[in-house]
Residue, then its C-alpha position, 0 to 999 in steps of 0.5 A: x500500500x502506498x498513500x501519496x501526497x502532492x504539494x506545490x501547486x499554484x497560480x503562475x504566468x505564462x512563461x513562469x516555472x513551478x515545482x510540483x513534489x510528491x510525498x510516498x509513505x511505506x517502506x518499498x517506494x523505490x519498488x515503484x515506477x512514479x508517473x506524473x498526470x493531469x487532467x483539465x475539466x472536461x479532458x481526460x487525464x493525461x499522461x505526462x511522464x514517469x521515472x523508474x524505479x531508481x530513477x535511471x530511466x525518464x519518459x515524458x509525453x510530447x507536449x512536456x517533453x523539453x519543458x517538464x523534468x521528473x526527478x525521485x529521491x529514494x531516501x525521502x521517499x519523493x517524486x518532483x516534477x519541475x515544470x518550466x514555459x508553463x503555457x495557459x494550456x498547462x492548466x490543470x490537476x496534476x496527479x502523481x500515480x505509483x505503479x509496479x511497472x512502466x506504463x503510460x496509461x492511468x488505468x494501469x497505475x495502482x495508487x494515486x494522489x489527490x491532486x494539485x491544482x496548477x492554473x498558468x496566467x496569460 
C-alpha cells in the first residue's frame, strides 16, 4: 500500500516555472515506477511522464517533453516534477500515480494522489 501526497501547486504566468513534489509513505517506494498526470475539466487525464524505479530511466509525453523534468529521491521517499514555459494550456490537476511497472496509461497505475491544482496566467 502506498498513500501519496502532492504539494506545490499554484497560480503562475505564462512563461513562469513551478515545482510540483510528491510525498510516498511505506517502506518499498523505490519498488515503484512514479508517473506524473493531469487532467483539465472536461479532458481526460493525461499522461505526462514517469521515472523508474531508481530513477535511471525518464519518459515524458510530447507536449512536456523539453519543458517538464521528473526527478525521485529514494531516501525521502519523493517524486518532483519541475515544470518550466508553463503555457495557459498547462492548466490543470496534476496527479502523481505509483505503479509496479512502466506504463503510460492511468488505468494501469495502482495508487494515486489527490491532486494539485496548477492554473498558468496569460
Amino acid at each position: 500500500q502506498v498513500q501519496l501526497v502532492e504539494s506545490g501547486g499554484g497560480l503562475v504566468q505564462a512563461g513562469g516555472s513551478l515545482r510540483l513534489s510528491c510525498a510516498a509513505s511505506g517502506r518499498t517506494f523505490s519498488s515503484y515506477v512514479m508517473g506524473w498526470f493531469r487532467q483539465a475539466p472536461g479532458k481526460d487525464r493525461e499522461f505526462l511522464g514517469w521515472i523508474s524505479r531508481y530513477g535511471g530511466n525518464t519518459y515524458y509525453a510530447d507536449s512536456v517533453k523539453g519543458r517538464f523534468t521528473i526527478s525521485r529521491d529514494n531516501a525521502k521517499n519523493t517524486v518532483d516534477l519541475q515544470m518550466n514555459s508553463l503555457k495557459p494550456e498547462d492548466t490543470a490537476v496534476y496527479y502523481c500515480a505509483a505503479h509496479r511497472d512502466l506504463s503510460n496509461r492511468p488505468e494501469a497505475y495502482d495508487y494515486w494522489g489527490q491532486g494539485t491544482q496548477v492554473t498558468v496566467s496569460s
